[in-house]
N, C-alpha and C positions, 0 to 999 in steps of 0.2 A: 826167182821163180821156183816153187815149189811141186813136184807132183803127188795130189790129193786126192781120197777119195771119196766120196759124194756126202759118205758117213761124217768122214775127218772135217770136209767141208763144214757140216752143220756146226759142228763144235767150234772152227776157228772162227765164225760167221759169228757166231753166241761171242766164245773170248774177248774178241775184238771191243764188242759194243762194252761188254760189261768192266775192260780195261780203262773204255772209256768214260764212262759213266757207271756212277757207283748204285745209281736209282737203279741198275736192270737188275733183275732177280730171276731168278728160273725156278718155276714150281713144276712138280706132275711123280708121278708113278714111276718110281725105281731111276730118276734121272741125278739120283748124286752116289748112292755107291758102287752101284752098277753098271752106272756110267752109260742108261738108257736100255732098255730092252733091243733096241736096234745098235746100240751103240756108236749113237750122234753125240751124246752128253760126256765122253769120258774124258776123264782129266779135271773137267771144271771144279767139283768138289775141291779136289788137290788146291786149286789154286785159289778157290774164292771162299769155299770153306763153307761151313753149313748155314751163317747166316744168310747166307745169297744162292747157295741150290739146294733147297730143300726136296727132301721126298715127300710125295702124302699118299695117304690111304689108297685103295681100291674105291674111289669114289668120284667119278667125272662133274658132277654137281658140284659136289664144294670144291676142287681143283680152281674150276673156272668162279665159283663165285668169290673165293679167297682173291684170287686174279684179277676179282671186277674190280673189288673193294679196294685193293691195290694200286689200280691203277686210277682209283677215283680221289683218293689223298696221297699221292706224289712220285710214286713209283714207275718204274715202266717195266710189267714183268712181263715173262716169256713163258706161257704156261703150256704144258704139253698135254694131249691127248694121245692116247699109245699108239691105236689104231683111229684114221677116220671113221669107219663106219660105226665108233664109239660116240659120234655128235649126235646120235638119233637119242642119246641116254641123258645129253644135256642142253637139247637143240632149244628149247624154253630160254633158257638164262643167254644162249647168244643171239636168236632171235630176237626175244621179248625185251633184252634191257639191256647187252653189252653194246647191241647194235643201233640201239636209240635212245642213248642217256644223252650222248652229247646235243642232239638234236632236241628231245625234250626238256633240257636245261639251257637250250641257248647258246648253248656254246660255256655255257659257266663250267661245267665238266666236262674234262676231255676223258679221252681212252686212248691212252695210248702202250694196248697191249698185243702182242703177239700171239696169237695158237698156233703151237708147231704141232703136224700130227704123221704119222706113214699114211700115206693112199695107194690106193690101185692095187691092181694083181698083177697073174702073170708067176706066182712064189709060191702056187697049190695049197693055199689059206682058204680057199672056199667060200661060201656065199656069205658069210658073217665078219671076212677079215679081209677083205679084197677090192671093195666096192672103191671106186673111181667117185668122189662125191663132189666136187670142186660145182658142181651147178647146182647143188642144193644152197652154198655159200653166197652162187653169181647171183642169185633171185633175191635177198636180202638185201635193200636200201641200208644203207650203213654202215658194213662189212668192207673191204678190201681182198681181194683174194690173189695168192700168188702161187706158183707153180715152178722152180727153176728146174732147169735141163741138165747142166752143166756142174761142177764143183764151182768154178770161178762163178758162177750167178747166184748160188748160195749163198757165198760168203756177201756178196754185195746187195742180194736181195734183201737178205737176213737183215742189215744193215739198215737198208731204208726200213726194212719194216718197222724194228725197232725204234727207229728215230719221226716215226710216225704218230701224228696225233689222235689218230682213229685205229679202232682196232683192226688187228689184219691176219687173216686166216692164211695160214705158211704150208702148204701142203709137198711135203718130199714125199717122193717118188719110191717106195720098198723096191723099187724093182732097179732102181738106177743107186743104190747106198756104195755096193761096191766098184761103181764106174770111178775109173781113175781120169784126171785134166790137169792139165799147168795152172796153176794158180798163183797169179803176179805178188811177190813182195808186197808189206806196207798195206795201209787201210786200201779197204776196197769198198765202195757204198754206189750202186744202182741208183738207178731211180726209177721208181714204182710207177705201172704205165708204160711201157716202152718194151716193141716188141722188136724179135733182132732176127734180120735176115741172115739164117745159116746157112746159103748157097742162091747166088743170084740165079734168076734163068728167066727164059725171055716165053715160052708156051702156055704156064700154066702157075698158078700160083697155089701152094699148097699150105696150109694153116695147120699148125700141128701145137701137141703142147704134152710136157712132161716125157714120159717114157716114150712114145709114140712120133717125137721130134728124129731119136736117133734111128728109130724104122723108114721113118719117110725120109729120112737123110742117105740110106743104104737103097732105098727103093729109087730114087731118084738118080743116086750112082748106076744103077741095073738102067733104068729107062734112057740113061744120057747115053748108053751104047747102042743104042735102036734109033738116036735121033730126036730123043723127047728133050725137050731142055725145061724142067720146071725148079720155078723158085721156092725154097721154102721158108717157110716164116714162123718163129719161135714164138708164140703170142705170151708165154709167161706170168702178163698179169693178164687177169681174168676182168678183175675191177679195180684201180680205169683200165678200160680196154684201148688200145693203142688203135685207135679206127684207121690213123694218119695212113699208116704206116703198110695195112693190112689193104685197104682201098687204093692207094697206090698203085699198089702192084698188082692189083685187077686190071686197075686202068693200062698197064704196059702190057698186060699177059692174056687178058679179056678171057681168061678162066678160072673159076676158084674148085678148090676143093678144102675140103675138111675132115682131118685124120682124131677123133675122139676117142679117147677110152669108156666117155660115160657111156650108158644106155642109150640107143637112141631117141626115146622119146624125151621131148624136152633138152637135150645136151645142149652145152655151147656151143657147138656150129649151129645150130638151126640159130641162135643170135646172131651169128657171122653171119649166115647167109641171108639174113631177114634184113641187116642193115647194106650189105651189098646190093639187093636188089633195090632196095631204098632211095641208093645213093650212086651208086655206078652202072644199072639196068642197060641201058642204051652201049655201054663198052664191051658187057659179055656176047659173045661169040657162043653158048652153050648152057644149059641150064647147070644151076652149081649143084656139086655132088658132096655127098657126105659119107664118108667112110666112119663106120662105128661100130660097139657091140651091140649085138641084139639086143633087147629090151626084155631079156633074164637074168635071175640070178648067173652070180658069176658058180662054175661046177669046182671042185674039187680034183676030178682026174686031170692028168697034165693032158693028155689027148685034146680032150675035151674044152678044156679054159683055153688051150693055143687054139682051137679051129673058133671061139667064138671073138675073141682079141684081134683088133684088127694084125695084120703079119705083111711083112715086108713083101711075100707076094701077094697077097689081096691090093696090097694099096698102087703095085708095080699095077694089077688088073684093071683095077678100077681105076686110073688115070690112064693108062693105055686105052682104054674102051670109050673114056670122055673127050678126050682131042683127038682122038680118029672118028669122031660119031660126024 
């Protein structure tokens, strides 16, 4: 058992696969001498050498389309994007073709590639480096989308991603790179789809994802001293979404809530709560609440980004004020 941090994660997650398989390659911007701008990538150069971690240009376009091409005659790479809010610069080629080759050839071309990229804020990057994008990704037929919490879910997500035959948009967290976790010995490989309950509790079930898990996990410790008992629920992938898992625990808790970093218009909780009332309506006790950022740019001053992000006591408020209604 190892203790890793979120960063170290990504890279052992990468090692792992490309140990195992010689087809993985890793393309993107400053990710072989520099060992990544966020410094997820370092080491791997060292060990895999430039034929398999290549840098490229200042150019999001051909990153991902070398990446397409790649993974359409035999390869299975792992391309990076620096920043997410850099997918609006190549959103055509993952939209328009990465996401629907396999389907418009039948299955005769697969994809099976990776985009790792940093998301979210919370690090006073401001409205251009900060955006939370993961439901620009969920709305795409074709796509896969993950989200890990944890260093141990990295390395395992990373994993499945990779050994995926569709491609799959890998989104780390800037704001959780340096959170340190145990991370078990020996290969470690998830499975994509599968959300994990980070704290049972029997009042309220709380649906959280990426940075905003470990708030609602701290918020939930505050609230279990007043008598609240809410369970929370690490939803991780995005696409497939673990409904099983999520509806469950409506049905014991007969409350949802939903802790988002996106904006709120359109976020994935209004998906959550649009398939709970669908599917569990008659079990709630309360209308489902959505905890998220406003539906503006994210600000630059630290003041500022922390009052618009959801915060451990916002979320302590708005679940205190939902099970006492």
């Amino acid at each position: 058992m190892a203790q890793l941090t979120y960063r170290e994660a990504v890279a052992r997650g990468i090692a792992q696969e490309m140990r195992r398989d010689e087809r993985v390659v890793l393309v993107g911007e400053d990710v072989a001498g520099a060992g990544g701008v966020f410094k997820t990538t370092a080491g791997l150069l060292e060990e895999f050498g430039h034929d398999r971690v290549v840098d490229t240009p200042i150019a999001e376009q051909a990153i991902l389309g070398a990446a397409m091409g790649a993974a359409m005659t035999g390869l299975r790479p792992i391309a990076e994007i620096m920043f997410s809010d850099f997918f609006a610069v190549c959103w055509d080629i993952v939209v328009n073709e990465i996401a629907k080759m396999r389907y418009m050839t039948n299955g005769q071309v697969t994809m099976p590639l990776v985009i790792k990229s940093g998301n979210g804020g919370g690090l006073r990057m401001g409205a251009q480096h900060s955006q939370a994008v993961e439901n620009w990704a969920m709305a795409v037929p074709g796509l896969k989308v993950v989200t890990p919490s944890t260093p141990e879910d990295v390395v395992g997500l990373m994993a499945a991603a990779v050994r995926s035959d569709d491609p799959v948009l890998f989104f780390e967290h800037k704001g959780l790179y340096a959170l340190k976790g145990e991370v078990p010995d020996g290969e470690i490989v998830h499975e994509l789809g599968k959300a994990r309950i980070r704290r049972p509790g029997r009042d309220a079930t709380v649906v959280a994802l990426g940075l905003m898990v470990g708030r609602t996990l701290a918020a939930a410790d505050m609230l279990a001293q007043e008598g609240i008992d809410v369970e929370v629920i690490d939803v991780q992938s995005l696409v497939p979404l673990d409904t099983q898992t999520i509806l469950g625990s409506i049905s014991r808790t007969s409350r949802l809530f939903t802790v988002e970093e996106n904006p709120r218009l359109l976020g994935w909780g209004a998906e959550i709560v649009s398939i709970a009332a669908e599917e569990c309506f008659w079990d709630l006790d309360m209308p489902c609440r959505r905890i998220t950022t406003p539906h503006i740019p994210l600000p630059s001053a630290d003041s500022l980004e922390d009052s618009v992000l959801p915060s451990v006591d916002r979320i302590v408020q708005e679940i205190r004020k939902g099970v006492n209604t």
